[in-house]
N, C-alpha and C positions, 0 to 999 in steps of 0.2 A: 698713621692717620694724617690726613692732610688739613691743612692751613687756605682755605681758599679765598682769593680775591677775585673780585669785580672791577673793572676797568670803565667810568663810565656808560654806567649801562643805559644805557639811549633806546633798546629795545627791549619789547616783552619776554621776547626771548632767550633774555637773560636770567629772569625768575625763574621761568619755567624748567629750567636745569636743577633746581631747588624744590620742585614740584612734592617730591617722596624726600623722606628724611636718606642718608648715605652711613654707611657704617667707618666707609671710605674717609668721610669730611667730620671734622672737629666743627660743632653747634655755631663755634664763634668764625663768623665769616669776616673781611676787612672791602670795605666798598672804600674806593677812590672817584670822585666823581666833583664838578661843582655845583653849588645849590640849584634847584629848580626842578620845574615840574617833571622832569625825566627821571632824576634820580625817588622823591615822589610817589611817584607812580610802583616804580622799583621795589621801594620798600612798602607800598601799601598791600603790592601784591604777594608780595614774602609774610608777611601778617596777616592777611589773608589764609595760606598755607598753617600758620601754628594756630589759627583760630576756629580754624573746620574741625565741627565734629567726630567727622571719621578719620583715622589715621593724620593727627594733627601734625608736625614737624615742630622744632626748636628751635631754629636757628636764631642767633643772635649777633644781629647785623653791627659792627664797629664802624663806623661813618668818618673820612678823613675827609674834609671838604678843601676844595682846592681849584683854581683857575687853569692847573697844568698839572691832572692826577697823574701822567705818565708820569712823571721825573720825584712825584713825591713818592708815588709808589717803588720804583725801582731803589729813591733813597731808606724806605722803611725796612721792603722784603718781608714783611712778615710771613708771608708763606711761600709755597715754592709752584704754586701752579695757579693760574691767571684765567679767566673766562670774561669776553670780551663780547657785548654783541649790542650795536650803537652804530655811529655814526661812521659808513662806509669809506667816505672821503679822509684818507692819512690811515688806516685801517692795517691795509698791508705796510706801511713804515714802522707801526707800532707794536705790530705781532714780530717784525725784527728785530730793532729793538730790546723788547721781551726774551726771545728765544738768546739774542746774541748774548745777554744777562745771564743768560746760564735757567730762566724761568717754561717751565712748559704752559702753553697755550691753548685755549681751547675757544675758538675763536667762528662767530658768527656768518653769516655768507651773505652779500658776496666779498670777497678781500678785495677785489679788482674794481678800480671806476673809472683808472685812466690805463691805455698801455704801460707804460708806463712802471705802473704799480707789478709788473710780472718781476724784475730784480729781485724786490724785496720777499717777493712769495716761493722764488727757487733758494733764495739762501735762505728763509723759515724752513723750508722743506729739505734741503741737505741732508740734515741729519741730527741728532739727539744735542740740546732737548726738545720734547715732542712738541710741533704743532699739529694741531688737526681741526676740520672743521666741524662744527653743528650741523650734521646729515644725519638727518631723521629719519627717514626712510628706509632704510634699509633693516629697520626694527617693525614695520610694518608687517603684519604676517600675511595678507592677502597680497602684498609684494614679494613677498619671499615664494608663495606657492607661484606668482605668476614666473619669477626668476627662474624656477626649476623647469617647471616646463618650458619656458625659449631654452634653456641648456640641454634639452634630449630633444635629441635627434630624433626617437622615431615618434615624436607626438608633432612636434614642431616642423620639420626635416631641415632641407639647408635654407638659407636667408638668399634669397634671389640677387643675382647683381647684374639688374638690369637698368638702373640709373634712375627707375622710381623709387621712391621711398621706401623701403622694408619696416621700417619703423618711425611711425605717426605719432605725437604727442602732442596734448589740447589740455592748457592749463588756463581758467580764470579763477582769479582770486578780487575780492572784495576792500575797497578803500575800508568801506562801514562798517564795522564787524565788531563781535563779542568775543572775550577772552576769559577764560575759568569765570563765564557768565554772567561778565560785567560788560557794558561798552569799554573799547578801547579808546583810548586818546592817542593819538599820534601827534608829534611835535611837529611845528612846521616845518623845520628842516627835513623832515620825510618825503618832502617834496618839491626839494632842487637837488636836481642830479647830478649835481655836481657834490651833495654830500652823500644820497643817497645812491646815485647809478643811476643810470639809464636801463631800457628794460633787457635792453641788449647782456646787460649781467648780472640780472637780480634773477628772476624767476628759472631762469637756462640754467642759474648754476645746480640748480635739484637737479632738471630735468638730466641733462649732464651727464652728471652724474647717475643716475638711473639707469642711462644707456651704457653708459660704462660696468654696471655692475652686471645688469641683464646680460652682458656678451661674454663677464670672466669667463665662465665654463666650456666658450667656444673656441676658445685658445686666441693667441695674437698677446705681445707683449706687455707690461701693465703699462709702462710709459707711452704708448705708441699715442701720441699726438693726435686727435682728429682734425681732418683738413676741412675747413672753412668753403663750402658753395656761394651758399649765398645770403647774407642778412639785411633784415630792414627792420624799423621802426617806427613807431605813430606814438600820439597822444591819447589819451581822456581826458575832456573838459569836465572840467570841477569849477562848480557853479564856488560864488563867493560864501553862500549861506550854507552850503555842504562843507567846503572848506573850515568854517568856523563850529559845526557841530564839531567835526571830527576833532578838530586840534583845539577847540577852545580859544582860538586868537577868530578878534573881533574883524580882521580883514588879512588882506596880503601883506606880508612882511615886506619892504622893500627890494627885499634880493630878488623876489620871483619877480620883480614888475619886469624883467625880460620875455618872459613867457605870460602876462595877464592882457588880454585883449577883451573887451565888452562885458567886464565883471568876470570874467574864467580865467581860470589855470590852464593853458595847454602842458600836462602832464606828460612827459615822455615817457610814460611805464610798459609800454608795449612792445613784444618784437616777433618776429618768425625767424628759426635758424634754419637752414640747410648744411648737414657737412658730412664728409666720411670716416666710417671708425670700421675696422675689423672687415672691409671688405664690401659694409651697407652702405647706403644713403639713410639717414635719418634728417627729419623735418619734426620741428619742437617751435610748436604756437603758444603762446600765452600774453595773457591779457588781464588788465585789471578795472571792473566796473565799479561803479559808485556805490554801492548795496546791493545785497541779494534780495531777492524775492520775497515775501514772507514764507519762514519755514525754510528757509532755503540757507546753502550754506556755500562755498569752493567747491569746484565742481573738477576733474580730474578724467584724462582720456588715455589709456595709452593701445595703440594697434602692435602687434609684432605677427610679418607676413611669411609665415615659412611656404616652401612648395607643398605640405603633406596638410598643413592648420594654420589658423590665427588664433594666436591669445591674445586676449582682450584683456585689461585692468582699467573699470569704468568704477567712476561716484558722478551719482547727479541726481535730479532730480527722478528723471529715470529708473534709477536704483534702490529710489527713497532713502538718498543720500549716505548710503551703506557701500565698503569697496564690494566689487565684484568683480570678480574672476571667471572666464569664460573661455573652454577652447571649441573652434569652430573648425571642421573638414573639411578643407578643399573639396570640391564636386570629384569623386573618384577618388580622395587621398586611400591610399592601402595602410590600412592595420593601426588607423592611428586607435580606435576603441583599444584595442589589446596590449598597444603602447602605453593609453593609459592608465591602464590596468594594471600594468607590470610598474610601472611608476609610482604608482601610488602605496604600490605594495613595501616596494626598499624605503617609502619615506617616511613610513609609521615610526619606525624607531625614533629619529627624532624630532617628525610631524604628525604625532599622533593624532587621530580624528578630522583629519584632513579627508576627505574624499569626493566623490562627483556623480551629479545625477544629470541624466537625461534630461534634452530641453524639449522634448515632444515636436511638434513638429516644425518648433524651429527649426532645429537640428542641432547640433552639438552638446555641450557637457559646461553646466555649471558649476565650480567648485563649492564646495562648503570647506569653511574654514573656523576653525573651534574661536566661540565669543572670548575662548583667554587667551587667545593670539591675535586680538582686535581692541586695545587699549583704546586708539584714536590719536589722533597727531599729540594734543600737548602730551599726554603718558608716554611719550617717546623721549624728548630734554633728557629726563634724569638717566634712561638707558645711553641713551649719549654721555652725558655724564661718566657713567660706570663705565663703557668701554675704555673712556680717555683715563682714567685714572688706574683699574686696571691694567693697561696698557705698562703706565708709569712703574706701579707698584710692581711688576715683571722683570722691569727693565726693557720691553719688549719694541722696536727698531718698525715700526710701519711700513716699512718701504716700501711693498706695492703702493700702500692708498698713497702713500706721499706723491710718487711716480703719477699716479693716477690722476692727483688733483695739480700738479702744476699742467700735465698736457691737458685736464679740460682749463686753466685759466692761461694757457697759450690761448688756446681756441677762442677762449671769451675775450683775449687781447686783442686779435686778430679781428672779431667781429668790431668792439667797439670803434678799435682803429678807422674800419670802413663804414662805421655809421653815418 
């Protein structure tokens, strides 16, 4: 059983790893963090968790308060794996650090905010003990069906390389938003990017990642590097009174008055990539607006263009904010019905109740995919959780995904650099 610690936890994302009790994790957790409203937050939504009626957890937070939790923690050690998700700026110093301690990591995204920061994230990633990051996604089950299908060929067929896009990604996420149903408060430092990122490496690093795991199955090496086209960046203005709901400060901190012009923030959270991985061109947009809509929530696009189909993984409004999964025929594709027929057939075994109904005269085929393979983003943390600590409990050496995530945070060095 493990001994877990929290490394000032500056984001929500840090509880939510705590979401489900662990059989893996001993009740008593150790938080390093200094006072204030981040750490706060942290723990109201950990007590939250033991206080819900259904399936409540225990945890029992040990609170070490400190102006420089790194160095206290590394002098305590109380336990031997670390879960980190906070302030991006000094991030990858501190997961080295960590790891160089002999501590395994389990550590938030993005690591990267300066070039810079790529040293310390290839020597975390070297080798044992583990670093890894929080990618949720890949515990998604309506991503996982869409992954199967780009990996066959005869649903999908080959990936065109004709120097358009083969693969489209459209992500908006919300400053404003609710977390296990409360508002969130965000600190103000979530909004100099110089602690947070720029968007050039905040939101890319899912997508990314994404594109990396959609193309395992089509072979090419796991480190192979994706090369950099083209990037660019903008802002969102953030009025001063949106500002102050969200974080609860009464105005601008003075560090942002480099970016405050006519009462706004010009927020640099936005980017569009261009770059090549496995052979494609992929393009990965995303964007962060002030609040959603009423009833509305993040909204998620992703295209993949083979010559035979496209599969679709869309949430939106659309969708009535549900994922969906979608494969569409090229005009004249051959045999893809039968392809996925026979696809669907080999993945009962460990995709049971997975299958696909006709879209009338749309055309194409929408997946169904079973309500216990659709937690929803925060029920993902604790599966994150369990891989990493499983992993540990093995003994078990990551190396592709290591391999995998320093060549995407080349790629995000690379973009930042030319921001």
């Amino acid at each position: 059983m493990h001994t877990l610690c929290f490394l000032d936890p500056g984001h929500f994302h840090a509880a939510l790893t705590l979401r489900e009790a662990s059989p893996r994790v001993a009740d008593e957790i150790y938080v390093y963090a200094p006072e204030g409203p981040e750490l706060r937050a942290f723990l109201e939504l950990v007590d939250r968790f033991n206080r819900r009626p259904e399936r409540p957890t225990r945890w029992r937070p040990v609170v070490r308060l400190g102006d420089d939790p790194l160095v206290r923690l590394l002098a305590d050690r109380p336990g031997d794996a670390v879960a980190l998700a906070g302030r991006n700026g000094g991030k990858a110093h501190a997961i080295r650090r960590l790891h160089d301690a002999g501590l395994h990591v389990l550590a938030d995204k993005p690591w990267l905010v300066e070039p810079g920061d790529l040293g310390d994230i290839r020597a975390a990633l070297s080798g044992w003990p583990l670093a890894m990051e929080i990618m949720t996604g890949r515990h998604d089950g309506a991503a996982e069906v869409a992954r199967r299908l780009v990996g066959d060929p005869g649903v999908l067929g080959a990936l065109p390389d004709d120097g358009a896009p083969s693969i489209e990604q459209t992500s908006v996420h919300y400053l404003d938003k609710r977390v296990d149903g409360a508002p969130l408060r965000r600190p103000a430092w979530f909004f100099d990017v110089r602690v947070q990122g720029e968007g050039v490496v905040d939101i890319p690093t899912h997508l990314v990642d994404q594109v990396q795991w959609l193309l395992e199955d089509r072979g090419g090496p796991p480190g192979e590097t994706p090369q950099l086209v083209a990037a660019r960046g903008w802002s969102t203005r953030v009025p001063v009174d949106a500002f102050s709901r969200i974080t609860g400060e009464p105005a601008f901190p003075p560090a942002l008055a480099p970016w405050v012009e006519n009462g706004a923030l010009a927020y640099r959270c936005n980017a569009e990539l261009a770059y090549r991985l496995a052979g494609v061109t992929v393009r990965a947009n995303t964007r962060w607006d002030l609040a959603p809509p009423p009833g509305g929530s993040d909204t998620h696009a992703l295209i993949v263009r083979g010559d035979r189909a496209e599969v679709r993984l869309e949430q939106g409004p659309h969708t009535g904010h549900r994922r969906r999964v979608q494969v569409v025929p090229r005009p004249g594709g051959p045999g893809v019905e039968g392809a996925l027929r026979d696809a669907l057939a080999r993945w009962q075994a460990d995709l049971p109740g997975v299958g696909a109904a006709p879209m009338g005269e749309v055309g194409g085929y929408e997946m169904s995919v079973p309500a216990a393979r659709q937690g929803g983003h925060e029920s993902h943390f604790p599966l994150v959780l369990e891989d990493f600590l499983a992993a540990i409990d093995e003994g078990h050496w990551l190396a592709a995904r290591a391999e995998r995530t320093a060549a995407k945070y080349a790629l995000l060095a690379a973009a930042a650099a030319g921001r």
